[in-house]
N, C-alpha and C positions, 0 to 999 in steps of 0.2 A: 490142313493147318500149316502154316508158316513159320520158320521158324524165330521171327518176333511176335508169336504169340496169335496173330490176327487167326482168326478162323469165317473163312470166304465161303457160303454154301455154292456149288459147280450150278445152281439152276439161276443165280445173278446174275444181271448183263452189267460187264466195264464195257464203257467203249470210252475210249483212246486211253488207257490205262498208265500209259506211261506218263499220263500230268495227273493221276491218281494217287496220293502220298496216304497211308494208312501209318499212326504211329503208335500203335503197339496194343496189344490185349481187347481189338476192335472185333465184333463179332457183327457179319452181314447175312441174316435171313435169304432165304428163299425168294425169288422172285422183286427183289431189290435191282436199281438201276440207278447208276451213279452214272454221270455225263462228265464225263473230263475229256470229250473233245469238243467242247465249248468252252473252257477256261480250267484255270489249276484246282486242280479239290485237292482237301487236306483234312483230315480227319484226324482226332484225339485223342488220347489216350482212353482207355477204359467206354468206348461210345458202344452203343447196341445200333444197328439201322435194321428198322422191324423190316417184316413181310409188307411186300406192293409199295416201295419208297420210296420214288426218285427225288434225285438228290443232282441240281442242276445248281448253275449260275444266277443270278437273275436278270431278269430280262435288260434292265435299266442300267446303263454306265453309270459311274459315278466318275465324276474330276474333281480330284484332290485339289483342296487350295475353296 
């Protein structure tokens, strides 16, 4: 546990973690995968991410405008 609250299970994979933003009371299962060395993840308040998740960018750009 964290002290904002988040609770991370140790068998998750972060990779690049440091463009991983968790904001508070977030709780990640087991066996979850969040890819934040493929762009910024930012996750919300009060979110669950169940067991076998990943949780990626998608594939497609978007240009603003």
């Amino acid at each position: 546990m964290i002290a904002s609250g988040n609770k991370v299970s140790r068998q998750t994979v972060l990779c690049g973690s440091q463009n991983i933003v968790l904001h508070g009371k977030v709780i990640v299962q087991s066996d979850a995968i969040i890819r934040g060395d493929l762009a910024n993840v930012r996750v919300g308040r009060y979110c669950i991410i169940s067991k076998n998740v990943v949780i990626r960018p998608p594939f497609k750009k978007f240009s603003k405008g």
